[in-house]
N, C-alpha and C positions, 0 to 999 in steps of 0.2 A: 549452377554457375551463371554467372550473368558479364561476361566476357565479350558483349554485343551492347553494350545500353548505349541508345544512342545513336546506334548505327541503323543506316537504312540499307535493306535486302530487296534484291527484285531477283525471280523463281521464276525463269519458263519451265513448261510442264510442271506446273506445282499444283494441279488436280488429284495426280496418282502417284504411286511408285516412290522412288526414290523421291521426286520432287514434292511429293506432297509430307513424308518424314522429314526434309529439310527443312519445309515451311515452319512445322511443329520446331524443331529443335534450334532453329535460328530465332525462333521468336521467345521458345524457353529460355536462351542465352541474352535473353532484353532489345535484340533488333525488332525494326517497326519492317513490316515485312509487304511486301506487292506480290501478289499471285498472279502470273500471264498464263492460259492456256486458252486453247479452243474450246475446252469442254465447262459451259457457263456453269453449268450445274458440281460440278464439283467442283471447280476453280473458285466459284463463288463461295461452295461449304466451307476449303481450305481456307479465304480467305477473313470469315466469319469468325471461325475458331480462332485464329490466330488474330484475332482483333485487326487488321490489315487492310490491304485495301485489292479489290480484283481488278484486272485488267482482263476483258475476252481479247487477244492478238493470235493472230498466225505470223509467226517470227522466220517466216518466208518472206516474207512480205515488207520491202523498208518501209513504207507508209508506215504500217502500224507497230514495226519494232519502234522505228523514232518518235512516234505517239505514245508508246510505253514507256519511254523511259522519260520522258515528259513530265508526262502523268504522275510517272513514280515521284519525281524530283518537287513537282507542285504540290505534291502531297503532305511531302514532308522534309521538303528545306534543300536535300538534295539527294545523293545517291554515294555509298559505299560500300557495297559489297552486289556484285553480280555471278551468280549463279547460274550459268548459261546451259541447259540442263535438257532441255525439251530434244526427242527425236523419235524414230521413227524405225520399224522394224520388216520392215511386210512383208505376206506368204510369198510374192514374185519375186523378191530376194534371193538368188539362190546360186546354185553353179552360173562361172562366167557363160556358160555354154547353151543355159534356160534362162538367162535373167536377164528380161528385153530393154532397149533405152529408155524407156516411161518408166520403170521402177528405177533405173540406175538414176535418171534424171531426179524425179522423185525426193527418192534420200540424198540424193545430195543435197537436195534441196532445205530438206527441213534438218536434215542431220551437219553440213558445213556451213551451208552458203548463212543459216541463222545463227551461228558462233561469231563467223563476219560481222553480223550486221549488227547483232545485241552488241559484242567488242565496241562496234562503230561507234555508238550511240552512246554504249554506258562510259566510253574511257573520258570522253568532256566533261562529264557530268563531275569523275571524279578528278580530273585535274582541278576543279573549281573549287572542291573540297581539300586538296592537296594532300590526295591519296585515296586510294581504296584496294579491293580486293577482286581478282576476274577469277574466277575459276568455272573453265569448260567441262562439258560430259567428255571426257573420250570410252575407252575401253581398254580391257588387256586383247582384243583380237587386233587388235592396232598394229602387235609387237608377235604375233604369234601367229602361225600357218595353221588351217583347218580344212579337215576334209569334208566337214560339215557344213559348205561355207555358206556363206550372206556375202558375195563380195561387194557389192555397192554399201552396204552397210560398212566393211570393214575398212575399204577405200575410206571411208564418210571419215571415220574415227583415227586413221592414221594422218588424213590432213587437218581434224583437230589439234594430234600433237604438234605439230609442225606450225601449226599458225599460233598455238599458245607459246610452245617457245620463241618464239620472233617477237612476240606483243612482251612477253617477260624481258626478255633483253632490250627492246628498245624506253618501255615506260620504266625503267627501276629506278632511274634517279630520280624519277617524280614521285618517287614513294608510291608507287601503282602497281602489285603483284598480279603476275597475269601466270597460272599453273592448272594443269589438264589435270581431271581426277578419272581415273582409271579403272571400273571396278570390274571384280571379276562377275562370276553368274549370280546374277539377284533375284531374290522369290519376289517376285512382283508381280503384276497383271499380264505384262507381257510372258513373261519364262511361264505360268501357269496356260497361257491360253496354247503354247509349244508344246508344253505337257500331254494337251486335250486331244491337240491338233496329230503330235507326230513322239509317243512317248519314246520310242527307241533310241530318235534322232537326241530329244532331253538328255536320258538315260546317260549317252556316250559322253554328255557335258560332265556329270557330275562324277564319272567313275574319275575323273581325272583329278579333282580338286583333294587336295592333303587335307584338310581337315573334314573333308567327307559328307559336305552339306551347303549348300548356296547359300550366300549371305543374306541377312534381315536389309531391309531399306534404312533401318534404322541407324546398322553399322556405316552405309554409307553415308547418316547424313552427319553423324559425328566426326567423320574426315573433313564434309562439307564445313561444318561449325567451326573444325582446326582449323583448316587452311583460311577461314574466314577472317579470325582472331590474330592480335598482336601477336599471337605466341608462333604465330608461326613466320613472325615479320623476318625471317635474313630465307624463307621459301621465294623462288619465284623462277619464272621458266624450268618450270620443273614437270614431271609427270610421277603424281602420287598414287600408287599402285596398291588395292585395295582388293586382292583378289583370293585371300584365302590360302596364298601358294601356290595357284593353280600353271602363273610362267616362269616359276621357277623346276616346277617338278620335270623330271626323267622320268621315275617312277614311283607313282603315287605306294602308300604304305596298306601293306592288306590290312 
């Protein structure tokens, strides 16, 4: 399908993980596509593949988010579709009770305060275009209690949704969808180093999920490509939940 020709995409964290399956499938879909991460080395490969263009930014940072989205728009005419995606997981994340202000600081940092600041940047760009697409990383821990927790982490993802549906309701007569995606546990670099790290604590993730296996990056980047696309034009302040079942279940099925 090519349900993107045309359109331009900019990908924080689109070196690995989720972000870097979006890169591929937004630009399968015919968007010309920007890669922002910290990691030049794979940010660069992503953006190589994908015939595209890389941006090194830490989207902490306003300087270089509003340099990125710059960049993006002189690149290629302007900007429609913003994938705000890039964050942050760390070992010091943990119970309210071990988890000190430098790590809560931290994620919020790269986990909220850069959904703000991409939002900030990327919404002008598409007003000038007269319309485009936002869609934030959040989580399903956003919406769900854990005894396993990350709480600065989960904090991070619950003021995603809250700031994506306020940007949905106030841009939508400018034809500007602004909608949180949500996914549930994904095999990714991060969830495999958890594995390495602490398999019990993994383990307790996935007894829980209905279909009995973490999602591919790939599934989420095909939500990403939906909500990108006209097809999903009457979506917006929304939170599209992409989690295998996992905040619906009681009790998962033996």
């Amino acid at each position: 399908m090519q349900r993107l020709q045309g359109r331009v995409a900019v990908v924080t964290g689109g070196a690995s993980g989720i972000g870097l399956a979006s890169v591929r499938r937004l630009a399968a879909e015919g968007a010309r596509v920007v890669v922002a991460d910290l990691d030049t080395a794979g940010g660069g490969a992503a953006a190589t593949e994908a015939d595209g263009l890389f941006v090194a930014a830490d989207v902490s940072d306003e300087r270089q988010v509003r340099n990125l989205f710059a960049a993006a728009a002189e690149a290629y005419g302007g900007i429609d579709i913003a994938f705000n995606n890039a964050g942050i997981s760390p070992p010091d994340d943990d119970s309210i009770l071990t988890t000190g202000l430098d790590a809560w600081h931290r994620v919020q940092e790269v986990n909220l305060t850069s959904v703000f600041l991409c939002c900030k940047y990327a919404i002008p760009h598409m007003q000038a275009r007269g319309g485009g697409s936002v869609i934030n990383t959040a989580s399903f821990v956003a919406r769900m209690g854990a005894a396993t927790s990350q709480i600065a982490y989960t904090a991070s993802k619950g003021g995603v949704l809250a700031l994506s549906r306020e940007l949905g309701v106030q841009f939508a007569r400018e034809n500007i969808r602004v909608n949180a995606l949500s996914p549930g546990p994904v095999d990714t670099p991060l969830l495999r180093e958890l594995f390495a790290s602490d398999p019990e604590r993994a383990a307790r993730r996935l007894v829980h999920v209905p279909m009995g296996r973490f999602a591919r990056a790939e599934e989420i980047a095909a939500a990403v490509a939906f909500l990108a696309c006209d097809v999903s034009s009457f979506i917006t302040a929304s939170e599209f939940l992409v989690d295998g079942g996992i905040s619906s279940a009681y009790v998962t099925p033996l």
